[in-house]
C-alpha positions in Angstrom: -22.1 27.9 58.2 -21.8 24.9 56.4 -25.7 24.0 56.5 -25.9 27.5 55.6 -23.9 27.3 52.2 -25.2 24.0 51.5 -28.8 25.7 51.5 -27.5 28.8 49.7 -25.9 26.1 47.2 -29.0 24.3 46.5 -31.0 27.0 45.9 -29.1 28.2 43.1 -29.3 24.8 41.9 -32.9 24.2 41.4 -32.9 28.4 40.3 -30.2 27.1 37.4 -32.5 24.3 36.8 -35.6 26.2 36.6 -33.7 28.9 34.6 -32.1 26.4 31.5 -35.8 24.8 31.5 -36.8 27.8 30.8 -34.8 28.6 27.8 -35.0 25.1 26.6 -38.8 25.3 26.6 -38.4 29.1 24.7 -35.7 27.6 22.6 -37.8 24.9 21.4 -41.0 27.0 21.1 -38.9 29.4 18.5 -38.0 26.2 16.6 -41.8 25.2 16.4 -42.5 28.4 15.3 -39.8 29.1 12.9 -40.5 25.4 11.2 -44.2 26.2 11.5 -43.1 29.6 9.5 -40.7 27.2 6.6 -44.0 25.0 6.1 -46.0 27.6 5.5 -47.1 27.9 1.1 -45.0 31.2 -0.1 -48.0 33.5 -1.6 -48.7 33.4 -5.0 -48.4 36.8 -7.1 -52.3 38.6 -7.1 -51.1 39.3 -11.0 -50.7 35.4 -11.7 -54.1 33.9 -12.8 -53.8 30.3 -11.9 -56.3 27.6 -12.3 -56.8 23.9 -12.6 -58.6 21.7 -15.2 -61.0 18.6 -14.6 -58.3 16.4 -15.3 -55.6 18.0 -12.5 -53.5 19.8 -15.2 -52.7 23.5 -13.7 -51.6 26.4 -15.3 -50.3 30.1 -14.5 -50.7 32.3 -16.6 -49.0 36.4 -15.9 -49.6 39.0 -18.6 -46.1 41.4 -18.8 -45.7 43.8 -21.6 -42.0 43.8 -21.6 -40.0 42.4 -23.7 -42.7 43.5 -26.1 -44.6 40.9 -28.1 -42.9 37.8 -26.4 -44.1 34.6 -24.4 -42.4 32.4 -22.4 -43.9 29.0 -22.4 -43.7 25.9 -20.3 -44.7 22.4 -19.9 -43.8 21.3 -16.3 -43.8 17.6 -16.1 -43.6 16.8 -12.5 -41.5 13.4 -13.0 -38.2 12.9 -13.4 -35.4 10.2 -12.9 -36.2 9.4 -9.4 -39.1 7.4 -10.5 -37.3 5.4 -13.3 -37.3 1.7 -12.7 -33.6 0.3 -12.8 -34.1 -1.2 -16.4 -35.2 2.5 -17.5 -31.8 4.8 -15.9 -31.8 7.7 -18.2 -35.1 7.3 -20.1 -37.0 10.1 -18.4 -33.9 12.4 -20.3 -34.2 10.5 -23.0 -38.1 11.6 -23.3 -37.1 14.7 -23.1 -34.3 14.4 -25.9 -37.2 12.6 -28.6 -39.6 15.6 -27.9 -37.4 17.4 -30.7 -37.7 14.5 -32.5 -41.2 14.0 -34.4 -44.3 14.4 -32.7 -48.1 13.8 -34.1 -47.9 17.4 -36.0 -44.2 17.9 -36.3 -42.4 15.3 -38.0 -38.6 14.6 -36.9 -37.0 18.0 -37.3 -40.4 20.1 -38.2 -40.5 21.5 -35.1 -37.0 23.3 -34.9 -37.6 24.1 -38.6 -40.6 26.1 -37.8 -40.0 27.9 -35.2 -36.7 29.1 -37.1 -38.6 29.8 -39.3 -40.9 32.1 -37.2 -37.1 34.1 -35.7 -37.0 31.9 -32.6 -33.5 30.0 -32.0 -33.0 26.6 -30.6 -31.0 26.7 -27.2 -32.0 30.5 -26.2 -35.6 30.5 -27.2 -36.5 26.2 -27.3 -34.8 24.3 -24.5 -35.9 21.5 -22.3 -34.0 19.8 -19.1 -34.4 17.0 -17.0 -33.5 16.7 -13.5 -34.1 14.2 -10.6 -38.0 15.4 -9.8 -38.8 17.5 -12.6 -39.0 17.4 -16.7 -39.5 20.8 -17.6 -40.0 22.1 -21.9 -39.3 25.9 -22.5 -40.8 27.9 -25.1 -40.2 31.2 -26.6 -42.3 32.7 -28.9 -43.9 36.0 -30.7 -47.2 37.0 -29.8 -47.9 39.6 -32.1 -49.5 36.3 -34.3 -52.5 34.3 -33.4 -51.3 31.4 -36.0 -48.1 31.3 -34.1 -49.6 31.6 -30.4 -52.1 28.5 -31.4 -49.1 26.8 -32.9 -46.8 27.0 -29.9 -49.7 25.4 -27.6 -49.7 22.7 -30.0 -46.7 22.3 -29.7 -47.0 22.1 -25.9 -49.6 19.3 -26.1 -47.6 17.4 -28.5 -45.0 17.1 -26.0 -47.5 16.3 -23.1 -48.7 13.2 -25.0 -48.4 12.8 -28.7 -44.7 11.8 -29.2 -43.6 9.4 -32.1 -41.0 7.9 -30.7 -39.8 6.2 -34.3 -37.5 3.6 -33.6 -35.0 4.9 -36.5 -35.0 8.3 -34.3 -34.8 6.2 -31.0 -31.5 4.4 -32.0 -30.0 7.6 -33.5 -30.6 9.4 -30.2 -28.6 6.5 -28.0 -25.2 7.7 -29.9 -26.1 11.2 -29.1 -27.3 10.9 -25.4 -23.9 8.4 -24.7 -21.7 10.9 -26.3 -23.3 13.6 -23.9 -23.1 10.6 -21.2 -18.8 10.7 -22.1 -18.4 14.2 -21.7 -20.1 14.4 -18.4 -17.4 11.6 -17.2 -14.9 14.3 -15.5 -13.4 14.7 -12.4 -16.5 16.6 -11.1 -18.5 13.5 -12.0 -16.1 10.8 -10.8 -16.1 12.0 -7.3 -20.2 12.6 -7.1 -19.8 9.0 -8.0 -18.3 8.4 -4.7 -19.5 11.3 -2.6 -23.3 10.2 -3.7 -23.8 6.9 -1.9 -22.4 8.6 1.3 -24.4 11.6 1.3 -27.8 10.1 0.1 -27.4 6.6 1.2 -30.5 4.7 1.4 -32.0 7.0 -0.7 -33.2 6.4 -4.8 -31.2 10.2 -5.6 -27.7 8.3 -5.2 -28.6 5.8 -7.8 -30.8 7.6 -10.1 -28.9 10.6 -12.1 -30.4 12.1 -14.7 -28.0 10.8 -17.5 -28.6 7.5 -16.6 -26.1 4.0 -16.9 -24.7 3.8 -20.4 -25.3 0.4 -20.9 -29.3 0.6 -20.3 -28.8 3.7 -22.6 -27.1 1.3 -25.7 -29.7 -1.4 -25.3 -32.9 -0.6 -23.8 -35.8 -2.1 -26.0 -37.9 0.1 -27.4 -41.2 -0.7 -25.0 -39.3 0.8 -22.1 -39.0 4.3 -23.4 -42.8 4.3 -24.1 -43.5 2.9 -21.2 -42.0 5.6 -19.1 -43.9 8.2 -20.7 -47.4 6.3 -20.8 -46.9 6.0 -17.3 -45.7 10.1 -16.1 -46.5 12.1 -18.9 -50.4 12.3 -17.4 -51.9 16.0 -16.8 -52.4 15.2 -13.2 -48.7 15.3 -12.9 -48.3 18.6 -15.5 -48.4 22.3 -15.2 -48.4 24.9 -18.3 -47.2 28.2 -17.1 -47.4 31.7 -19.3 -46.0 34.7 -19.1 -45.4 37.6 -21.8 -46.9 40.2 -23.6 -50.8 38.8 -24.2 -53.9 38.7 -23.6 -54.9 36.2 -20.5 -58.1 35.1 -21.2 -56.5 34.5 -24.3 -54.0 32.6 -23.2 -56.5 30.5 -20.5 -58.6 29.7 -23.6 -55.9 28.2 -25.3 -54.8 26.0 -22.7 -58.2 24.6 -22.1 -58.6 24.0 -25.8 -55.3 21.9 -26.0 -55.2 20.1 -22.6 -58.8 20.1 -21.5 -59.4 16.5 -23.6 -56.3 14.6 -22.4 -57.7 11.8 -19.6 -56.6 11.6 -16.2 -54.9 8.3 -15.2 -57.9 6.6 -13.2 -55.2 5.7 -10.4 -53.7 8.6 -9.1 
């Protein structure tokens, strides 16, 4: 009886053992599949015309008639603060902040002043925002114009490499940007200042937010800022995207015209 139960006993033992390897080995083959599934590139829109120029830049470009006689614009700088050297914290916002401040064609506050001028508003209609990984510039403009369609792609060019960056409009910008820094100095922000090292230790995110350290905002030489944006702004690392109420080969023309001639960094 005993040899009997022993038997009966180990046979359900190697049948339990055979069983959970089983579902272990099925478990782990829906893992591999479902993280095979997560790596997989989402499908881009058949409607979205995207292509790439010789120097990497890419562009999207999605014709929509409604609202009627409108474009939304971007310039997608793929750089942000993660890849700010400690003597730059907060400079890659700071680009972002003297791209409303004089370019090649617009001179200081030119640029808001025309597209006011053309119905547009800044905040709703001009915008930009920085983040960790990404610089993104968004534009929205009429395109029952030409004029104003070919201005607003100048525009986007002039933000993709022709900045001023006047040193007058530099040091009047560090007042605005640490006032901005002082307001974001809540509770919210005290304890990401805490929770940050913990979560992302090790890692370049805990030590690199957008806004930056106040005291490399109040004294950073001028050299710095410049150098930051010689070294990302590059069309390799960019992306224009369109979509509105317009013609794309239009639109694909223009973006050739005003990005085809800016050079690719010859070190990727």
């Amino acid at each position: 009886m005993k040899m009997k139960f022993r038997r009966l006993f180990a046979l359900a033992l190697v049948t339990g053992l055979i069983t959970g390897c089983t579902l272990l080995h099925q478990g782990a083959g829906k893992d591999a599949a479902r993280e095979a599934e997560f790596k997989q590139a989402l499908p881009i829109d058949a409607q979205i015309r995207t292509g790439k120029l010789t120097n990497g830049l890419q562009y999207y470009i999605r014709q929509n008639g409604k609202p009627e006689q409108r474009a939304e614009l971007r310039l997608v700088v793929n750089a942000g603060s993660i890849l700010e050297n400690d003597d730059q914290q907060g400079l890659a916002h700071f680009v972002e902040h003297m791209s409303f401040n004089g370019t090649e064609h617009f001179q200081k506050s030119e640029l808001v002043d025309y597209l006011e001028s053309i119905g547009m508003r800044f905040g709703p209609d001009l915008n930009a925002y920085t983040s960790f990984d990404e610089t993104v510039y968004m534009l929205q403009v009429p395109t029952d114009s030409l004029d104003e369609l070919h201005t607003a792609f100048q525009i986007l060019e002039d933000w993709s490499h022709l900045l001023s960056f006047a040193e007058d409009e530099i040091d009047k910008e560090r007042g605005v940007i640490v006032e901005e820094w002082r307001l974001g100095r809540g509770a919210d922000q005290r304890m990401r200042d805490k929770q940050f090292p913990i979560i992302l230790k090790n890692s370049r995110y805990a030590e690199r937010l957008p806004i930056g350290k106040k005291e490399v905002l109040e004294t950073f030489p001028y050299d710095r800022l410049i150098q930051y944006y010689k070294d990302w702004y590059r069309p390799d690392l960019m992306a224009v995207v369109a979509v509105g109420d317009f013609d794309p080969d239009q639109i694909e023309q223009l973006i050739k015209d005003h990005f085809n001639h800016l050079t690719a960094p010859e070190k990727p």
